[in-house]
C-alpha positions in Angstrom: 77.5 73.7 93.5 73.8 73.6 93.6 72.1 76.7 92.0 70.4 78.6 94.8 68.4 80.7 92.3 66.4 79.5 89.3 65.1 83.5 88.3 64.2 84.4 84.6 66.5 86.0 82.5 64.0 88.7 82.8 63.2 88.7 86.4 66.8 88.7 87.5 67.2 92.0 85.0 64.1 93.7 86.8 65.7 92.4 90.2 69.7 93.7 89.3 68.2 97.1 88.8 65.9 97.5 91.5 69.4 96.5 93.7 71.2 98.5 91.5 72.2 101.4 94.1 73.1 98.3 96.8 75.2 96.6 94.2 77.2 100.0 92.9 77.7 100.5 96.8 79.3 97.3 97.7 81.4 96.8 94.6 82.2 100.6 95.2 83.9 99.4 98.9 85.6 96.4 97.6 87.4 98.3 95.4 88.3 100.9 98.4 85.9 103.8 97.5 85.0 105.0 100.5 81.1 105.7 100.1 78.0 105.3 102.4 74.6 104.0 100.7 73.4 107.2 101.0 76.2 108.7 98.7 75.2 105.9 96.7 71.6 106.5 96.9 71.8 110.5 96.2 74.4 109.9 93.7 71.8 107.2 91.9 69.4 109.9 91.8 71.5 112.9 90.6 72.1 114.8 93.6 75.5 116.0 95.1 76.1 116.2 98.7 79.4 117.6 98.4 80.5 114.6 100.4 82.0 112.6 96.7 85.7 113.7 95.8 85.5 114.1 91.9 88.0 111.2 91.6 85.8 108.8 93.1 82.8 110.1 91.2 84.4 109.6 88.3 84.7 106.2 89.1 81.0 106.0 90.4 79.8 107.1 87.6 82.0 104.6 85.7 80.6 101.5 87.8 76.9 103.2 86.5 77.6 103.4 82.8 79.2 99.7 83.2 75.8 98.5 85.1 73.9 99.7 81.9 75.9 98.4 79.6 76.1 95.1 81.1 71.6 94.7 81.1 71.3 96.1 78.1 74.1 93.1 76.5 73.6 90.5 78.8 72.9 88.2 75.6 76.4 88.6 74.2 78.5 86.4 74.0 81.6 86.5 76.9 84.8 87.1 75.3 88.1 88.8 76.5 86.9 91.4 73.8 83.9 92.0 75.7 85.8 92.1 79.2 87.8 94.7 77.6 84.9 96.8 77.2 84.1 96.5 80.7 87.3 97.6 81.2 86.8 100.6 79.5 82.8 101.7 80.6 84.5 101.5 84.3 87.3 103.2 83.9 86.8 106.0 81.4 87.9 109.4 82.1 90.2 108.5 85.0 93.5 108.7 83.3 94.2 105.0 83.2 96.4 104.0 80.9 95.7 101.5 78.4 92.1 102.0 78.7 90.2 99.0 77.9 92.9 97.1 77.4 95.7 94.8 79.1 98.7 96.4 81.3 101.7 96.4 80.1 103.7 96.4 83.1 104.1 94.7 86.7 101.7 95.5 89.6 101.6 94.6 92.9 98.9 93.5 95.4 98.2 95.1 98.7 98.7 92.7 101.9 100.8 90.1 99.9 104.0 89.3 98.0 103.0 87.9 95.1 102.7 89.3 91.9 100.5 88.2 89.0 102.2 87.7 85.2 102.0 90.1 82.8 99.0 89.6 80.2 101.5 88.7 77.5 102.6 85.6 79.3 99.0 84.4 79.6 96.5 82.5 77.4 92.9 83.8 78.6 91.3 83.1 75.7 92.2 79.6 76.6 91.8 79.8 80.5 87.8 81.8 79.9 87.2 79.0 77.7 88.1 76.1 80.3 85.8 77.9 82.6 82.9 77.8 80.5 83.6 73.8 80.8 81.9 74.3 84.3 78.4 72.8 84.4 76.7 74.0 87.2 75.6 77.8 86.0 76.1 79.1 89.1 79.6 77.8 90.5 80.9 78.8 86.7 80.1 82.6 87.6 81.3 82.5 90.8 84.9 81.3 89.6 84.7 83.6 86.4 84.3 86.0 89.1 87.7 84.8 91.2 89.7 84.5 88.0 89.6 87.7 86.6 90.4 89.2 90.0 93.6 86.7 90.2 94.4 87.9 86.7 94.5 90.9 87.3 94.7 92.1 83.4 94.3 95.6 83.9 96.4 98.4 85.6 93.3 99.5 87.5 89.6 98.1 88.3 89.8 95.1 88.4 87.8 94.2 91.1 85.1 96.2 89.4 84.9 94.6 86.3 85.3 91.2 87.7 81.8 92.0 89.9 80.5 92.9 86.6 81.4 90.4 84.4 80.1 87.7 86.8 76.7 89.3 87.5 76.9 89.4 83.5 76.8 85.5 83.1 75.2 85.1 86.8 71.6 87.3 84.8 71.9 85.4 81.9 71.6 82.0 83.8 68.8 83.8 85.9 71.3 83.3 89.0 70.7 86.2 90.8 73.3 88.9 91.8 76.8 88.6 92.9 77.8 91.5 95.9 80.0 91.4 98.7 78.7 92.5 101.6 80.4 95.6 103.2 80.7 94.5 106.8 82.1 91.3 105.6 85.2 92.9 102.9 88.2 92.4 105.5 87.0 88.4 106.0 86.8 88.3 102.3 90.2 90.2 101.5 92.0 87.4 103.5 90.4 84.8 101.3 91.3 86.4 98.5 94.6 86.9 99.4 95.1 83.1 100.2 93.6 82.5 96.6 96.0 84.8 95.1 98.7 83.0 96.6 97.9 79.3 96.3 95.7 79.7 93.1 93.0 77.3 94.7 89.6 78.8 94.6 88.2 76.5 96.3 87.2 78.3 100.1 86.9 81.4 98.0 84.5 80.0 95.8 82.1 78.5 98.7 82.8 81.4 101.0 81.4 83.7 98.0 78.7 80.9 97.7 77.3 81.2 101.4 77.7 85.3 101.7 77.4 86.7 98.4 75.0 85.7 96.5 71.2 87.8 96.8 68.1 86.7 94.0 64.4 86.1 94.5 62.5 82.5 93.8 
């Protein structure tokens, strides 16, 4: 994949937090979180409308403290250790159990059959390290981005910290942001749900490539 953006390190931090309110909003919806933009936006600027259930503000405010954490470490190295703290930024105070760390059980996924293995059967220290084998900067975070979603290595969230983790490596390459776009979820969900199945990322992958990706030359 050709890089589309060739930012700063610095520019793509000042341009992920001026589209910081856009970004919380759409990985908001792909994880089913029913919000406008301007929930988003009041939210973002400390006013309640009364229109948030305190479940799902818990878990705005989770996607909020994750954003910060993410610019403000964008220089650390990627490890599962680090996902894990992802894990726990987004999902703190929302009574999932293990917080910031694997499930321990079985899940299933909406709109398909198949079920992922547990953590314990899986090597991602091994399979994060093969991705980082990827040369082109921007096709690596894009399939960082796919695999953690497929793994699906925590009970809840995963969605979320997959967005994050991505637009992690995606600023430190000076990539620009990863976001899908609202309107577009229900063509995405279907490719996701074909990856899921066939464990080729490959349609995924350009499909994020042509509708996802947002940054500044």
């Amino acid at each position: 994949m050709k890089n589309k953006y060739n930012m700063t390190k610095e520019d793509n931090i000042f341009f992920a937090k001026r589209k910081l309110a856009d970004n919380i909003y759409k990985s908001a919806n792909l994880e089913g979180i029913a919000v406008t933009f301007a929930d988003i936006y009041a939210f973002m600027n400390n006013v309640n409308t009364g229109k948030i259930s305190v479940d799902d503000m818990l878990k705005l405010k989770g996607l909020k403290d994750a954003w910060e954490y993410v610019l403000n470490s964008v220089d650390e190295k990627l490890t599962i250790d680090y996902i894990k703290k992802i894990h726990f930024e987004i999902c703190k105070g929302q009574n999932i159990y293990p917080l910031g760390d694997f499930r321990k059980c079985g899940v299933g996924i909406t709109g398909t059959s198949w079920k992922p293995k547990l953590p314990s059967e899986c090597d991602y220290d091994t399979e994060l390290n093969e991705l980082f084998n990827i040369s082109s900067e921007i096709d690596r975070c894009i399939s960082i981005f796919c695999w953690i979603q497929r793994s699906q290595m925590f009970l809840d969230g995963n969605k979320r910290v997959a967005n994050l983790i991505a637009n992690k490596e995606m600023i430190r390459n000076g990539q620009g942001v990863i976001a899908v776009p609202v309107e577009k979820i229900g063509d995405y969900m279907v490719r996701l749900i074909k990856y899921y199945e066939t464990n080729d990322m490959t349609e995924l992958k350009k499909w994020i490539y042509d509708n996802c990706i947002d940054g500044i030359n």
